[in-house]
C-alpha positions as CSV (number, residue, x, y, z in Angstrom):
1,X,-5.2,1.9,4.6
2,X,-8.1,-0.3,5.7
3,X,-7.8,-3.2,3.2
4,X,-3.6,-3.7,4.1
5,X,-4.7,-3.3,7.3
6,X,-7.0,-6.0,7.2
7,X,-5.2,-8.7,5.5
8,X,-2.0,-7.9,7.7
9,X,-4.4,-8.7,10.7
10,X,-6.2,-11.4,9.3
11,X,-1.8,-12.9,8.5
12,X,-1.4,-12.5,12.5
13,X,0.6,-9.2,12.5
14,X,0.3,-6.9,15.5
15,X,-0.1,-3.2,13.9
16,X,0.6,0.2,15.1
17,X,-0.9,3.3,14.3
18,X,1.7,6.0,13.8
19,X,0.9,9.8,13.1
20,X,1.7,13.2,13.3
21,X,-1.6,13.7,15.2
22,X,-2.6,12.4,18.5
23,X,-5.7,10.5,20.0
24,X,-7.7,10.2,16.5
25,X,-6.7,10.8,12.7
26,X,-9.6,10.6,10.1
27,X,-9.0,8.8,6.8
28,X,-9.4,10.3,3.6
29,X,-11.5,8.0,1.2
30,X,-12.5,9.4,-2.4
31,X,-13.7,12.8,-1.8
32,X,-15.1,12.8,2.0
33,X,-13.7,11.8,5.2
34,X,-13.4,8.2,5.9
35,X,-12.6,6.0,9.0
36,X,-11.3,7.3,12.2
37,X,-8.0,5.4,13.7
38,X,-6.8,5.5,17.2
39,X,-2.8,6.9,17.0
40,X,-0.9,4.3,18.9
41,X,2.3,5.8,18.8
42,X,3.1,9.6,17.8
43,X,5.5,10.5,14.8
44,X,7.6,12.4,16.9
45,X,8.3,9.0,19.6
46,X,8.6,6.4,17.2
47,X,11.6,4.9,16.2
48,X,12.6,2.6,13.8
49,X,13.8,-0.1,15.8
50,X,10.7,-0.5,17.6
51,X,9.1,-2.4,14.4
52,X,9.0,-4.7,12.3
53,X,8.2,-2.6,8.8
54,X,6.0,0.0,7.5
55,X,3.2,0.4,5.5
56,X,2.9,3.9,3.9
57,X,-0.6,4.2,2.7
58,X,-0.9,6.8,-0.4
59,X,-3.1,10.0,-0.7
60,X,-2.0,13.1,-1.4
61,X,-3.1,15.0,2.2
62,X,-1.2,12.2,4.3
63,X,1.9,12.2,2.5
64,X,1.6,16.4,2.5
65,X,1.4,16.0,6.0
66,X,4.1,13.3,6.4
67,X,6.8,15.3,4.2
68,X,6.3,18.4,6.2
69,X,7.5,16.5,9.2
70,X,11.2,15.7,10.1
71,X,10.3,12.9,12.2
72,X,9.5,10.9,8.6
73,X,12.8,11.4,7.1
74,X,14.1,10.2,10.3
75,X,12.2,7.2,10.6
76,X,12.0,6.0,7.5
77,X,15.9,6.2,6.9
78,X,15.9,4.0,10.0
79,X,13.9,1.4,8.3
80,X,15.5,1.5,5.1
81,X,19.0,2.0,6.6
82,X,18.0,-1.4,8.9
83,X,16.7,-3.4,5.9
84,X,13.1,-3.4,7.1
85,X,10.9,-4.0,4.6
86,X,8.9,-1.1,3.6
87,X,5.5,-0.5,1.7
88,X,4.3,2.1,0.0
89,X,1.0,2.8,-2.6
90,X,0.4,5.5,-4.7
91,X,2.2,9.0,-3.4
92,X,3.9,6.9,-0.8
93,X,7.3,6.1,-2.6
94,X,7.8,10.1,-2.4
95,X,8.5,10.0,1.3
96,X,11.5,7.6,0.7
97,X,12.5,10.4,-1.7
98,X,12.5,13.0,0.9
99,X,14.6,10.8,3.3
100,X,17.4,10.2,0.2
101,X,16.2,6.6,0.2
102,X,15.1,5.9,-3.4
103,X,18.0,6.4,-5.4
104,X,18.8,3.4,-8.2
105,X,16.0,1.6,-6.8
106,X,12.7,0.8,-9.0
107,X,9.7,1.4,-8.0
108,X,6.0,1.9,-9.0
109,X,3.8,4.8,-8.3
110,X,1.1,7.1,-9.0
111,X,1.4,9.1,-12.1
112,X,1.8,12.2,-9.6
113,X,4.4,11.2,-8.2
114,X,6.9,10.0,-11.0
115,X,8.8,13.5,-11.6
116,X,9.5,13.7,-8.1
117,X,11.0,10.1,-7.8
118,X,12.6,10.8,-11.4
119,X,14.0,13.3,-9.9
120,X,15.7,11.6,-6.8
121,X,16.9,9.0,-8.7
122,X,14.5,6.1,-8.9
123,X,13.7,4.4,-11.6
124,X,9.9,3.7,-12.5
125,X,8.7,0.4,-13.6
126,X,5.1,0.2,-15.3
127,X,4.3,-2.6,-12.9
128,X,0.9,-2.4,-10.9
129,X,3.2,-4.0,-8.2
130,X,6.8,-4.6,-7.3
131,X,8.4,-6.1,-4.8
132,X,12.5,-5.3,-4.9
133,X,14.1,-6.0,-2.2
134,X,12.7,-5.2,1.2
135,X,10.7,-2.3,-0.8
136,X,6.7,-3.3,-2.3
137,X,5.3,-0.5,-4.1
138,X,2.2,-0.3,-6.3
139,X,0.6,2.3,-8.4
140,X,-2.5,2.7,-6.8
141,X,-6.1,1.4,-5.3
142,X,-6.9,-0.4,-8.2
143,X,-3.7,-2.8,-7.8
144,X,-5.1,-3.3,-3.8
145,X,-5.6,-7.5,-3.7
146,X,-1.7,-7.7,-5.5
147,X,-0.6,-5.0,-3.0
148,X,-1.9,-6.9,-0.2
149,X,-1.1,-10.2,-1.3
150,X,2.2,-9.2,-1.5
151,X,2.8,-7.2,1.5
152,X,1.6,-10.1,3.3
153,X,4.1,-12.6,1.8
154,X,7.0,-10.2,1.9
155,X,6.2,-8.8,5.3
156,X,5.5,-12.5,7.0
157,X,8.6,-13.9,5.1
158,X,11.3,-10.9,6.2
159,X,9.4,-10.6,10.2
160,X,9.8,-14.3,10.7
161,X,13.7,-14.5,9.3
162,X,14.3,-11.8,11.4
163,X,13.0,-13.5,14.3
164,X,15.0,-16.0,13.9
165,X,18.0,-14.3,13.1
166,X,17.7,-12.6,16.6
């Protein structure tokens, strides 16, 4: 989550923590605990319409957490639903399965993850990323600086048009 993170800052976008938890959440990074980030907004209180898009970051103990949560079929309907764009690495596409968003669209993901997409419908591109529509997805770590380059792009590009839209 730290390297998105970054380059969305370093682009000029204002970014929100949201999480099941409150106050803290630790990171997961290889096989330890990583950084600690301050929630800014909990699961349960944020809405869709409050932001601008998502980023879903992968690993498999965030999106376990995530999918056992109601909040994040809610919410991420609402972006989708909106038009928002909508990032997601690794594990991440699964939660747009869970909230009956992935259907016909094509997406890339971690190996892990491709029976359960399969299985809602979306179909998997060998890409390390893709950008279709206002969805980005990439396979994994490895594909980072593409991932970042192109949420950046996408994310400035779709924020500013619908500034000015409004």
């Amino acid at each position: 989550m730290t390297e998105p993170q970054r380059a969305l800052l370093a682009a000029g976008a204002t970014l929100k923590i949201v999480s099941t938890e409150q106050g803290l959440v630790n990171g997961w990074h290889d096989k330890s605990w990583g950084h600690y980030f301050a929630v800014d907004v909990p699961l349960s209180n944020a809405l869709a319409a409050d932001f601008d898009a998502v980023l879903i970051p992968g690993g498999e103990r965030g999106i376990a957490k995530l999918s056992a949560n109601p909040h994040t079929k809610r919410i991420l309907r609402g972006f989708a639903d909106a038009g928002k764009p909508i990032a997601a690495l690794g594990d991440g596409p699964q939660l747009l399965a869970l909230a009956e968003r992935i259907q016909g669209r094509t997406v890339v993901a971690s190996d892990a993850s491709r029976e359960i997409l399969e299985a809602a419908g979306a179909k998997l591109a060998d890409d390390s990323v893709l950008v279709e529509g206002n969805l980005i997805t990439a396979r994994d770590d490895l594909d980072m600086d593409a991932f970042k380059g192109a949420i950046v792009e996408h994310f400035t590009t779709v924020v500013a048009s619908l500034a000015a839209a409004a």
